[in-house]
VOKERO-250093 format. One record per residue: residue number from 1; x, y, z of N, C-alpha, C, O in turn. Coordinates in Angstrom, 3 decimals, padded with zeros to 6 digits. Layout:
REM residues N
ATOM / NUM / X / Y / Z / X / Y / Z / X / Y / Z / X / Y / Z;
...
***
This chain:
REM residues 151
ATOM / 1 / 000.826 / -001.191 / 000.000 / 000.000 / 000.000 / 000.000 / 000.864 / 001.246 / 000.000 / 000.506 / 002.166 / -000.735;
ATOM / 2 / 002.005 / 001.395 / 000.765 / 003.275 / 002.351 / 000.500 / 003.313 / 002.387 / -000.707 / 002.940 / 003.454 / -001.194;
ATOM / 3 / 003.685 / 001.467 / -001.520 / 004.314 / 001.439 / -002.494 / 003.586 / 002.369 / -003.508 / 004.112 / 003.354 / -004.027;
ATOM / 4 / 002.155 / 001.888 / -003.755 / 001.361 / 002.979 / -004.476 / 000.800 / 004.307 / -003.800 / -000.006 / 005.058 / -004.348;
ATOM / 5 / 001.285 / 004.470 / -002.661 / 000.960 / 005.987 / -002.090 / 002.300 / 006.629 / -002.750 / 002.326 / 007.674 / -003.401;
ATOM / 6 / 003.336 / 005.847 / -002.469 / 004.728 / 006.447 / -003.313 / 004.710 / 006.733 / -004.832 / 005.022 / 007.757 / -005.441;
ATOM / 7 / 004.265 / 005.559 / -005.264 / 004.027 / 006.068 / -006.861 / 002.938 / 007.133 / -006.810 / 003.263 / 008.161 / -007.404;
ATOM / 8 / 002.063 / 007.145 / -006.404 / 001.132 / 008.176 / -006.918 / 001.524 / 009.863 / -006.519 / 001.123 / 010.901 / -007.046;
ATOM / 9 / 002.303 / 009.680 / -005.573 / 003.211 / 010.857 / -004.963 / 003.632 / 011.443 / -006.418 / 003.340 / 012.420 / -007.107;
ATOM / 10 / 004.651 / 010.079 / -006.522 / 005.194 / 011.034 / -007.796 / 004.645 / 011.457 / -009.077 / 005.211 / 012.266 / -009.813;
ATOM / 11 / 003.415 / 010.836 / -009.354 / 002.825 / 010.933 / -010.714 / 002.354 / 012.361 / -011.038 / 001.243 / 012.549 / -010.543;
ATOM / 12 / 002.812 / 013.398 / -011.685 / 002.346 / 014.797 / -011.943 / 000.846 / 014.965 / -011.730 / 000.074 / 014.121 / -012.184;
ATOM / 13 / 000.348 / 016.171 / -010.964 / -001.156 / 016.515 / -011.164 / -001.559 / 016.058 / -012.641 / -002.274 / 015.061 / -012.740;
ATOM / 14 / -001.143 / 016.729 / -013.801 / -002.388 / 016.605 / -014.830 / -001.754 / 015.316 / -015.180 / -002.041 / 015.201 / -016.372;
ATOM / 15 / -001.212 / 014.504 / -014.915 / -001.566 / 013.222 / -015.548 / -002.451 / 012.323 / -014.340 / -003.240 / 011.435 / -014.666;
ATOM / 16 / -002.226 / 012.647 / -013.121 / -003.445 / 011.844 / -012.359 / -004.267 / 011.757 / -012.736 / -004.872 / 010.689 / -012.821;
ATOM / 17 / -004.780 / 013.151 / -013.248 / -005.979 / 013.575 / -013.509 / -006.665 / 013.078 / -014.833 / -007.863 / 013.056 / -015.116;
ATOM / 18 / -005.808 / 012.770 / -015.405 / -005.887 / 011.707 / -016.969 / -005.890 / 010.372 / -016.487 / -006.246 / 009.390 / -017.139;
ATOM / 19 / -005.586 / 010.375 / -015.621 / -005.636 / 008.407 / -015.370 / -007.004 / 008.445 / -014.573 / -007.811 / 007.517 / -014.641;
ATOM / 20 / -007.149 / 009.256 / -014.033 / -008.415 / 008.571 / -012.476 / -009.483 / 007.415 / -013.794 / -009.638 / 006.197 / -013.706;
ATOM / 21 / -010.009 / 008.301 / -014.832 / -011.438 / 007.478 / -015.179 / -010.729 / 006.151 / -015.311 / -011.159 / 005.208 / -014.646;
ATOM / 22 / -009.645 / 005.976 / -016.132 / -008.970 / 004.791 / -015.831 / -009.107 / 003.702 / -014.408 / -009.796 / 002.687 / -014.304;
ATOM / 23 / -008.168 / 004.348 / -013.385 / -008.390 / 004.015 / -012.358 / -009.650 / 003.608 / -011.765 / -009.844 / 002.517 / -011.228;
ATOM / 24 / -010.565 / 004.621 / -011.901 / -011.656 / 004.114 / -011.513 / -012.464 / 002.588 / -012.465 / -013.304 / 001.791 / -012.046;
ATOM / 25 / -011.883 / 002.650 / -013.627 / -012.966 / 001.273 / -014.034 / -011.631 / 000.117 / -013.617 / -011.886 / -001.082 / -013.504;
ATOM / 26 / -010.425 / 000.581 / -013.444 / -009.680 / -000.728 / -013.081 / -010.180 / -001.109 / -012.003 / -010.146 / -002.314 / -011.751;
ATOM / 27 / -010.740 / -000.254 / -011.138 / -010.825 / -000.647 / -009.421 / -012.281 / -001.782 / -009.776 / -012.521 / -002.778 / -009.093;
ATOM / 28 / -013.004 / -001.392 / -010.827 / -014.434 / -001.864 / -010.941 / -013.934 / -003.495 / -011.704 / -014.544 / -004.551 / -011.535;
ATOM / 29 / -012.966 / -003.351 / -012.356 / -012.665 / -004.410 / -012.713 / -012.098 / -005.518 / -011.968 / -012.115 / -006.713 / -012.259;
ATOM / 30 / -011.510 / -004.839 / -010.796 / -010.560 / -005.769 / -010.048 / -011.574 / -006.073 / -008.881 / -010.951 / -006.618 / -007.970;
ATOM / 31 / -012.978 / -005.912 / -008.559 / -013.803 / -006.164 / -007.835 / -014.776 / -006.764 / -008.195 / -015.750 / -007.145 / -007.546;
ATOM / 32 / -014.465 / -006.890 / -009.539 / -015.667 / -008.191 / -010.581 / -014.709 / -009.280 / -010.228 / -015.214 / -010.302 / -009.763;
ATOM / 33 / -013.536 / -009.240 / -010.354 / -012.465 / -010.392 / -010.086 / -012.885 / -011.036 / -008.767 / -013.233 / -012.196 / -008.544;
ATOM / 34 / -012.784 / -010.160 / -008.086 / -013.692 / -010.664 / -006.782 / -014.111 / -011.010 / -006.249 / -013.847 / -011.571 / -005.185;
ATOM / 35 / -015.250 / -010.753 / -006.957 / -016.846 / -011.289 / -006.328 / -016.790 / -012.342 / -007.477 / -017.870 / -012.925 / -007.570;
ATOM / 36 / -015.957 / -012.719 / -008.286 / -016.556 / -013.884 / -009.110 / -015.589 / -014.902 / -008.529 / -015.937 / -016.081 / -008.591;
ATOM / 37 / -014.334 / -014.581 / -007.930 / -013.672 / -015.869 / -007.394 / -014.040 / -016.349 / -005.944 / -013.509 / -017.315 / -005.395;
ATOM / 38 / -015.195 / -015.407 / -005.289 / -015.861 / -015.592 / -003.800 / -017.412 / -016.323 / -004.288 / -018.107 / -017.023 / -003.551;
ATOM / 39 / -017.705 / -015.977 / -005.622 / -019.066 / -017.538 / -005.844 / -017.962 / -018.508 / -006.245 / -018.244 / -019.551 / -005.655;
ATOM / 40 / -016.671 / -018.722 / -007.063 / -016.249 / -019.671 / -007.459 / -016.250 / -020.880 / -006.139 / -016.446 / -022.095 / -006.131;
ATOM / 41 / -015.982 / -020.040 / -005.250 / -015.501 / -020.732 / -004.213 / -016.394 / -021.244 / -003.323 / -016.150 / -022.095 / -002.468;
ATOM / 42 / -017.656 / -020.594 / -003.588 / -019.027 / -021.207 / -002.860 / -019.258 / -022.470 / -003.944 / -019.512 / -023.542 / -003.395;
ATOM / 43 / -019.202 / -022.482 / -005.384 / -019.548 / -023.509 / -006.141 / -018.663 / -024.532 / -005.478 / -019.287 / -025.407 / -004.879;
ATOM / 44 / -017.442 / -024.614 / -005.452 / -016.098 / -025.611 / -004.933 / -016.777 / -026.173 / -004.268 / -017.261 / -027.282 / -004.495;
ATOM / 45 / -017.017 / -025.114 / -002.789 / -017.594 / -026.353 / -002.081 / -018.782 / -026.884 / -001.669 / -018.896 / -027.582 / -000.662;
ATOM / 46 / -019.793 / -026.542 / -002.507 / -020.711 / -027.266 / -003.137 / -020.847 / -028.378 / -003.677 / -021.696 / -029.261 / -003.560;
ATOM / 47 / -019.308 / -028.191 / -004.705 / -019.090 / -029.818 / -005.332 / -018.722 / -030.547 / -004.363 / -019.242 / -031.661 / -004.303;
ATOM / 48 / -017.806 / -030.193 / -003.396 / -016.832 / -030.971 / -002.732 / -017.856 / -031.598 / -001.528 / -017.608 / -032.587 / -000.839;
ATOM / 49 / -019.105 / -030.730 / -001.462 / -020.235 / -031.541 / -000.663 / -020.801 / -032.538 / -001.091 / -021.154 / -033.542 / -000.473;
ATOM / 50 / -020.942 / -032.190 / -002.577 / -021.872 / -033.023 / -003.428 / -021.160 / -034.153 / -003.697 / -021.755 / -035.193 / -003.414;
ATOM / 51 / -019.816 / -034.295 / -004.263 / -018.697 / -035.756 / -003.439 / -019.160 / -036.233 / -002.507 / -019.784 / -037.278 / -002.688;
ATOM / 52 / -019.106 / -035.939 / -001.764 / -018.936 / -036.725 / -000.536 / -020.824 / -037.202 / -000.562 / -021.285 / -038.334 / -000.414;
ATOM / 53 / -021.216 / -036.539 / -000.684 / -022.795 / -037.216 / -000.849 / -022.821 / -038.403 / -001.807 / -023.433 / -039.465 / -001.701;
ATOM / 54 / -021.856 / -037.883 / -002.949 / -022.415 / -038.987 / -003.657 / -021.489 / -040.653 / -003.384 / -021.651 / -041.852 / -003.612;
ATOM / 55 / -020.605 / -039.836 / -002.834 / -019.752 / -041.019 / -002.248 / -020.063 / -042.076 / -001.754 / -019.649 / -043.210 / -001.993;
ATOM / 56 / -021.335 / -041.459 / -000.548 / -021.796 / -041.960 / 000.448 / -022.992 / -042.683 / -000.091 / -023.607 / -043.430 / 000.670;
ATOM / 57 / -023.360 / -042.539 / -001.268 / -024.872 / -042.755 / -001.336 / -024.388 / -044.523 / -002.716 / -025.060 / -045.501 / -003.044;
ATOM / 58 / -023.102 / -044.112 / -003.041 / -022.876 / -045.133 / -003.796 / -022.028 / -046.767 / -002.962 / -021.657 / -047.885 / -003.321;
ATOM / 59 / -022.079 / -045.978 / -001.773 / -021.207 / -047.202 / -000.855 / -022.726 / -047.932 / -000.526 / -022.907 / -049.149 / -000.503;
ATOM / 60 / -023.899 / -046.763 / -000.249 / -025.293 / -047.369 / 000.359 / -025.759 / -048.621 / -000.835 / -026.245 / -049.699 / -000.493;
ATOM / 61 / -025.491 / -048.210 / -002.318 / -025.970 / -048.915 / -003.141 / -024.764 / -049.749 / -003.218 / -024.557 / -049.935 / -004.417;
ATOM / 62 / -024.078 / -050.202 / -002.678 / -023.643 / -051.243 / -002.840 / -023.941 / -052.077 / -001.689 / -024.451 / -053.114 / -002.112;
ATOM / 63 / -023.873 / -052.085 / -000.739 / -024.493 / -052.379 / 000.321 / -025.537 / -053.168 / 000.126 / -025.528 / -054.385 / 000.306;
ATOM / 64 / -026.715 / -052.340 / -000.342 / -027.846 / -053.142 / -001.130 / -027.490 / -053.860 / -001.584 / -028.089 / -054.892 / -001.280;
ATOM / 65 / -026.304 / -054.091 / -002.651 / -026.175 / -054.890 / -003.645 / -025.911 / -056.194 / -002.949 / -025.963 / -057.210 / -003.642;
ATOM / 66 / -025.700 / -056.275 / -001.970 / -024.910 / -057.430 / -001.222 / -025.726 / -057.897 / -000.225 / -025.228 / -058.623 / 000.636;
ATOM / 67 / -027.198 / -057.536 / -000.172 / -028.680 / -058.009 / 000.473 / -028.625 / -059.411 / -000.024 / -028.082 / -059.599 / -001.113;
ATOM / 68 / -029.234 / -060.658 / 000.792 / -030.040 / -061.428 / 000.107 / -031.471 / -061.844 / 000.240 / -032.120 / -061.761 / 001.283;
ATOM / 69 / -031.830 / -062.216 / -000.703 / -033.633 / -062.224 / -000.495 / -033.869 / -062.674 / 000.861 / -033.643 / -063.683 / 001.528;
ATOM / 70 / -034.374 / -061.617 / 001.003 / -035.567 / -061.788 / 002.589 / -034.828 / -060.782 / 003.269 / -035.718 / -060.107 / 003.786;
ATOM / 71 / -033.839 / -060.321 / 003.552 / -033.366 / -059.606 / 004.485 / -033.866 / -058.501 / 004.762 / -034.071 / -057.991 / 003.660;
ATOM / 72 / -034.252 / -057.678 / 005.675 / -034.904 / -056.327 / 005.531 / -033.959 / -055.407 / 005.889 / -032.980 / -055.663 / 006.590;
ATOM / 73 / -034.273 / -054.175 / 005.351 / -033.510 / -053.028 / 005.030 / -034.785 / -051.742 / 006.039 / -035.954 / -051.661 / 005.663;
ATOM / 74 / -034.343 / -051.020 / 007.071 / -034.826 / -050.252 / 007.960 / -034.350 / -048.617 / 007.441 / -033.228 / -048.395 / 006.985;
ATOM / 75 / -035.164 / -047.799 / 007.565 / -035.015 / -046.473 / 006.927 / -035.195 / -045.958 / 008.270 / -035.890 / -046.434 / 009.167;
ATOM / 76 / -034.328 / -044.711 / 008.284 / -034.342 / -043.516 / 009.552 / -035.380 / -042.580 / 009.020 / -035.170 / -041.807 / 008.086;
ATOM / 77 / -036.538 / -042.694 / 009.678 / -037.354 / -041.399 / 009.427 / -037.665 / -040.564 / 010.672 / -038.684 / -040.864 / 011.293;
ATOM / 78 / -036.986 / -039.659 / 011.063 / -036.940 / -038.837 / 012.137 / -036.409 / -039.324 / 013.598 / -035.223 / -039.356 / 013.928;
ATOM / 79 / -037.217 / -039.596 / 014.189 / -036.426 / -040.482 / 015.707 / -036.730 / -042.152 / 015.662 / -036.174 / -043.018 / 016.338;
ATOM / 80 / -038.017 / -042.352 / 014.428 / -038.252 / -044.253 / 013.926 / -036.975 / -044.563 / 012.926 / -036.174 / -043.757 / 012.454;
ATOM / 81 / -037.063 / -046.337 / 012.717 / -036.971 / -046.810 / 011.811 / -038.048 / -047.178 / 011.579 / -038.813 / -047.496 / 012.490;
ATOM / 82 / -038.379 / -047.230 / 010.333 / -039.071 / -047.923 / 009.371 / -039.224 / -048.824 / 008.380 / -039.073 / -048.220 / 007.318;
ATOM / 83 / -039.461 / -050.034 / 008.181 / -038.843 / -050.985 / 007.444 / -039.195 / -050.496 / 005.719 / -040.227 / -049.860 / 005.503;
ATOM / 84 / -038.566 / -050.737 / 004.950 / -038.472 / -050.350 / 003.821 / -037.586 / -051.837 / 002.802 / -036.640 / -052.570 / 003.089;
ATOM / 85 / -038.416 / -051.741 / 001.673 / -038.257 / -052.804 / 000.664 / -037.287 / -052.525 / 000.101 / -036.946 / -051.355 / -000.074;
ATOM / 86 / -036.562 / -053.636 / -000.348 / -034.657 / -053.735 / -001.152 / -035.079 / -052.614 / -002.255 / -034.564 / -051.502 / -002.365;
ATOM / 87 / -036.196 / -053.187 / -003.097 / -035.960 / -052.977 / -004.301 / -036.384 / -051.154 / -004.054 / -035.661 / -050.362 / -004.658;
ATOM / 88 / -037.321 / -050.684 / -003.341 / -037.883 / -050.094 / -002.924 / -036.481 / -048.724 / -002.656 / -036.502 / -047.605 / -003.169;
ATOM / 89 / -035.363 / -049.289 / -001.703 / -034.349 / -048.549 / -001.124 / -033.549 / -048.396 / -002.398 / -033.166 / -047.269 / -002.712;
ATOM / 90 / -033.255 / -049.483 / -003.185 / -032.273 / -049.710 / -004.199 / -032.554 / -048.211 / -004.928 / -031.747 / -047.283 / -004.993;
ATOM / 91 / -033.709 / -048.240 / -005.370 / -034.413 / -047.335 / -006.599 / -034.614 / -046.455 / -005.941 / -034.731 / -045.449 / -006.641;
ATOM / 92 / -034.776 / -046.167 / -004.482 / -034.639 / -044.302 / -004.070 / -032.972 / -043.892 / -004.391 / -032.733 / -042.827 / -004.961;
ATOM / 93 / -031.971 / -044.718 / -004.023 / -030.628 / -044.594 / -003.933 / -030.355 / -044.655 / -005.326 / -029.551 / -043.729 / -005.438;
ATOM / 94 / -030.528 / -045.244 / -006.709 / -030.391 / -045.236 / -007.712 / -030.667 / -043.618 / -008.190 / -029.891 / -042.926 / -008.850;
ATOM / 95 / -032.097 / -043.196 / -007.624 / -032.638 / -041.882 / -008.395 / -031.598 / -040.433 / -007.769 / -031.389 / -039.285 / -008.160;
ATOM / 96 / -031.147 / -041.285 / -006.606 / -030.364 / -039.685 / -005.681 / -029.241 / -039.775 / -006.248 / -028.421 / -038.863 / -006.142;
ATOM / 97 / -028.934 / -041.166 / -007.129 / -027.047 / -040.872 / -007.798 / -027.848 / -039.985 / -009.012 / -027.079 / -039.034 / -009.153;
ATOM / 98 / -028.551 / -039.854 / -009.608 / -028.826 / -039.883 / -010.997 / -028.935 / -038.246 / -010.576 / -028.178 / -037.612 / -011.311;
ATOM / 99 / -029.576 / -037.452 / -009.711 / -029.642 / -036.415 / -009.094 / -027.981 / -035.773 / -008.538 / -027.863 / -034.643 / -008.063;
ATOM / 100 / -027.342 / -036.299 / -008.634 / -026.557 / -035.953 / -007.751 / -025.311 / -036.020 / -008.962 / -024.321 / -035.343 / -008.684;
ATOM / 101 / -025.269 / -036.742 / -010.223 / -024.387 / -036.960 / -011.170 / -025.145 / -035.716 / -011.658 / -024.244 / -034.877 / -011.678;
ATOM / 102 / -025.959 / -035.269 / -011.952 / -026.787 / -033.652 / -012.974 / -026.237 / -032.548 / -012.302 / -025.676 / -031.654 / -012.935;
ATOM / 103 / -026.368 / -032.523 / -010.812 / -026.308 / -031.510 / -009.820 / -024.713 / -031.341 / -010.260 / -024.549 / -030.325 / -010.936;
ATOM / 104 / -023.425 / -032.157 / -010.015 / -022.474 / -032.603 / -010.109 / -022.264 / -031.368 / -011.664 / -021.591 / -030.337 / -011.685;
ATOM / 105 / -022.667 / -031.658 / -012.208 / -022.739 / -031.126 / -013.866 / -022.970 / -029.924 / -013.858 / -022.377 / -029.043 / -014.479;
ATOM / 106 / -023.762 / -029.844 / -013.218 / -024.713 / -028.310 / -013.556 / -023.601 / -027.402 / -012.674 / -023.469 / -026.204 / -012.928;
ATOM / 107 / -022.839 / -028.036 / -011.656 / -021.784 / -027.271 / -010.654 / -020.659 / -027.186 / -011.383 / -019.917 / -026.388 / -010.811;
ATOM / 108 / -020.168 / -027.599 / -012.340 / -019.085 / -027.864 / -013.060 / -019.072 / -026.732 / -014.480 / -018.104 / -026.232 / -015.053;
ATOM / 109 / -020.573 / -026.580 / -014.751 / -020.623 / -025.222 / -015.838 / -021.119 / -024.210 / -015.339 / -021.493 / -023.367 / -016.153;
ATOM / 110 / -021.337 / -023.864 / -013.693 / -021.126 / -022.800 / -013.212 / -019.760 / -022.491 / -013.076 / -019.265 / -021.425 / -013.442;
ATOM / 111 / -019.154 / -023.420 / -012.552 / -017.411 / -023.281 / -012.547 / -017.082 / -022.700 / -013.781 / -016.505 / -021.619 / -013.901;
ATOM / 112 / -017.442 / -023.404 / -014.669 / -016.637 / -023.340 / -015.935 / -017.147 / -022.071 / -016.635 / -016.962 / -021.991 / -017.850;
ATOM / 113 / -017.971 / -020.749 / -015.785 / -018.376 / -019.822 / -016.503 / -017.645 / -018.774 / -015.776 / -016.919 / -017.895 / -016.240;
ATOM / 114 / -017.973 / -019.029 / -014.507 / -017.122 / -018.348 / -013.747 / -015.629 / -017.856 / -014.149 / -015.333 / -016.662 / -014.205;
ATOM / 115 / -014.791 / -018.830 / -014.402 / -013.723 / -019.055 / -014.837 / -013.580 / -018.267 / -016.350 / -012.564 / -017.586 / -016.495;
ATOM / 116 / -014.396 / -018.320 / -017.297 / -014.514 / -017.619 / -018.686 / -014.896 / -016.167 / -018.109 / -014.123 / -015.209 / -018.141;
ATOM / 117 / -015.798 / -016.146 / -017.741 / -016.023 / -014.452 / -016.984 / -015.257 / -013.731 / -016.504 / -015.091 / -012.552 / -016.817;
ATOM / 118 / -014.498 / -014.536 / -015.408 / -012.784 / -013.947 / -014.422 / -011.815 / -013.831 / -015.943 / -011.175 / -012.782 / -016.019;
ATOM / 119 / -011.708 / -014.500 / -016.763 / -010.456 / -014.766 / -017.520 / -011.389 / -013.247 / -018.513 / -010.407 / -012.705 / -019.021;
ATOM / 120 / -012.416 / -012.552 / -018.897 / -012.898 / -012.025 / -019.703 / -012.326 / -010.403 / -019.179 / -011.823 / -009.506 / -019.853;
ATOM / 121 / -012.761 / -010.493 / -017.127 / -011.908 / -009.225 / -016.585 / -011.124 / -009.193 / -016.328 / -010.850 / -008.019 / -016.081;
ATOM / 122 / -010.055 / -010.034 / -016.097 / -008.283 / -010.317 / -016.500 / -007.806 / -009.244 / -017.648 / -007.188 / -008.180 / -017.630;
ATOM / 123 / -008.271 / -009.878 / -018.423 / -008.264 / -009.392 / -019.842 / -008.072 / -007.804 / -019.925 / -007.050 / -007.159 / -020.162;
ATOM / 124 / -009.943 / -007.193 / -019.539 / -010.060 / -005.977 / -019.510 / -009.082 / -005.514 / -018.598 / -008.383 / -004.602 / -019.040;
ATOM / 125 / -008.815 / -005.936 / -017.320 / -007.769 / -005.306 / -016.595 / -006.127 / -004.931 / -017.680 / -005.551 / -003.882 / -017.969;
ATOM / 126 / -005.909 / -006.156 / -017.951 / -004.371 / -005.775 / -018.425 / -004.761 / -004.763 / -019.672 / -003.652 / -004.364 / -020.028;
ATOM / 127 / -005.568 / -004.242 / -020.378 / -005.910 / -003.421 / -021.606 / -005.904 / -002.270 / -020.866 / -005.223 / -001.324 / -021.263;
ATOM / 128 / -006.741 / -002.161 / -019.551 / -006.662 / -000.895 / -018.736 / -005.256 / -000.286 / -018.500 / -004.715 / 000.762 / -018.850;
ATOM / 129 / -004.978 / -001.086 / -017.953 / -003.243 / -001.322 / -017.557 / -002.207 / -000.586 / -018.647 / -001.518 / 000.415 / -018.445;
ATOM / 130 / -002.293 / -001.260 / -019.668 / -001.877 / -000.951 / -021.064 / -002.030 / 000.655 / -021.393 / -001.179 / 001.500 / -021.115;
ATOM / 131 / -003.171 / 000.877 / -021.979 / -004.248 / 002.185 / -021.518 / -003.284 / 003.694 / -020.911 / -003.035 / 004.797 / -021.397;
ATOM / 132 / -002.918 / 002.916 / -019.466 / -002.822 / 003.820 / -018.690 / -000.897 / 004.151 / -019.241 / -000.362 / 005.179 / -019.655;
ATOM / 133 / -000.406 / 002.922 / -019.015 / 000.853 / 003.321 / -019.634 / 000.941 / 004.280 / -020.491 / 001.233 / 005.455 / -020.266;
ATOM / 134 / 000.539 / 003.491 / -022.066 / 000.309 / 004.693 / -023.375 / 000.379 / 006.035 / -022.604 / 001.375 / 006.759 / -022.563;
ATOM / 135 / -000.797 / 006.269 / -022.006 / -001.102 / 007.818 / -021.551 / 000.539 / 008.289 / -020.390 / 001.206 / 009.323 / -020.372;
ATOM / 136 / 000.596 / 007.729 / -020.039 / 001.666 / 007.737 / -018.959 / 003.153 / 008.164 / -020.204 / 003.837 / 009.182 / -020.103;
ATOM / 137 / 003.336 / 007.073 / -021.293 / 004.186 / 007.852 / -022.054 / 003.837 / 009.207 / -023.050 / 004.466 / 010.237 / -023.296;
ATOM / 138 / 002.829 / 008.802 / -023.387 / 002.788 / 010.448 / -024.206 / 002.494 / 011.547 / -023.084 / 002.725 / 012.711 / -023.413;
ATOM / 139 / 002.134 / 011.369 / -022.127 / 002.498 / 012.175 / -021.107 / 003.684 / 013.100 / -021.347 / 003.813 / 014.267 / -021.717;
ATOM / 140 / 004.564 / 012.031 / -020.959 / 006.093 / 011.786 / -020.812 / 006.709 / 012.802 / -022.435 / 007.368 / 013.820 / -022.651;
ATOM / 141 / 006.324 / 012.232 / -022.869 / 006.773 / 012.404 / -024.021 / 006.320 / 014.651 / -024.705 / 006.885 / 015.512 / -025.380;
ATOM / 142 / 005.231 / 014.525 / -024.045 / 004.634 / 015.824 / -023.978 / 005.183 / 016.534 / -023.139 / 004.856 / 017.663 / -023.505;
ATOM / 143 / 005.929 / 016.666 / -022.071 / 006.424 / 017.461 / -021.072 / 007.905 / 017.322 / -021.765 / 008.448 / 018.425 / -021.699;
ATOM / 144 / 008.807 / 016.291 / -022.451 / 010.132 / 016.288 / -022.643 / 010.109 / 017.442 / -023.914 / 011.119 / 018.139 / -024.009;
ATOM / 145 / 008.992 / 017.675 / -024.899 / 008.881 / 018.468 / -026.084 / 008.700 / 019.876 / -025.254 / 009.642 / 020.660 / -025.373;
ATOM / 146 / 007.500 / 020.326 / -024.353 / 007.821 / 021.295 / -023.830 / 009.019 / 021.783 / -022.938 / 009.293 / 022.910 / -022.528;
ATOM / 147 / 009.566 / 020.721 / -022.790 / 010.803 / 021.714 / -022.256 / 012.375 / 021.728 / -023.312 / 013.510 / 022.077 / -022.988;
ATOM / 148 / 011.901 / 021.247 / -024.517 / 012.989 / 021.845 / -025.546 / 012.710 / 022.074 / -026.325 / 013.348 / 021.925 / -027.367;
ATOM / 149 / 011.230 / 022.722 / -026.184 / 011.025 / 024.305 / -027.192 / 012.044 / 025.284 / -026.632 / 012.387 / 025.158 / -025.457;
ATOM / 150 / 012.388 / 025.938 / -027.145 / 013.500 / 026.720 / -026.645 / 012.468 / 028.465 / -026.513 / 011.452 / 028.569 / -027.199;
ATOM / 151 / 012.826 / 029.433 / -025.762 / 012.128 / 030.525 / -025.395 / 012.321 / 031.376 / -026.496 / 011.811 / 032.496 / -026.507;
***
């Protein structure tokens, strides 16, 4: 934070004054960066929930798989069990992978937009950046001509 109180120290009044609109959409740019890598990171671990769910739900279907006829299978419904049918459990646990492989998907092209969006204000940032230089040399370049006009 020194560092750019120091540079800006030195940067002449009228060229500050040529950079701010600059400045100001870099700042807007570098706060889209932001807020898009603070949902990236809510999606993450979303997925990284949705793992472990589905983790869990594919160890259950195997489990099932390894029933043999007659055995009963008991469901937690609030503070009961409840007895519940193989085929019955199999095919709720079948439909929550099938839910949970889409969900899985649908989290993966939020990622993957996120990521095109951040990489879109990257972009605009370094052009800003760019931008500001240019102006920064013909600046430069405008003050070295006025001072060898000769009087």
């Amino acid at each position: 934070m020194a560092a750019a109180q120091q540079q800006q120290q030195n940067i002449p009044p009228a060229l500050a004054k040529k950079l701010e609109p600059l400045q100001k959409t870099l700042n807007g740019e570098v706060q889209k960066i932001r807020d898009i890598q603070a949902k990236m990171q809510k999606h993450a671990n979303a997925k990284i929930q949705m793992a472990a769910q589905q983790h869990e739900n594919e160890t259950v279907k195997e489990e099932l798989g390894l029933l043999k006829p007659g055995e009963k299978v008991y469901k937690l419904i609030g503070p009961a069990l409840v007895q519940q049918e193989v085929e019955d459990a199999t095919t709720i646990v079948e439909k929550r992978l099938e839910y949970m492989a889409k969900e899985q998907s649908r989290i993966d092209k939020l990622i993957d937009e996120c990521q095109s969006e951040q990489e879109d204000h990257r972009k605009k940032v370094m052009e800003i950046q760019q931008q500001a230089q240019e102006l920064a040399q013909k600046f430069g370049q405008q003050q070295q001509q006025e001072r060898s006009i000769p009087e």
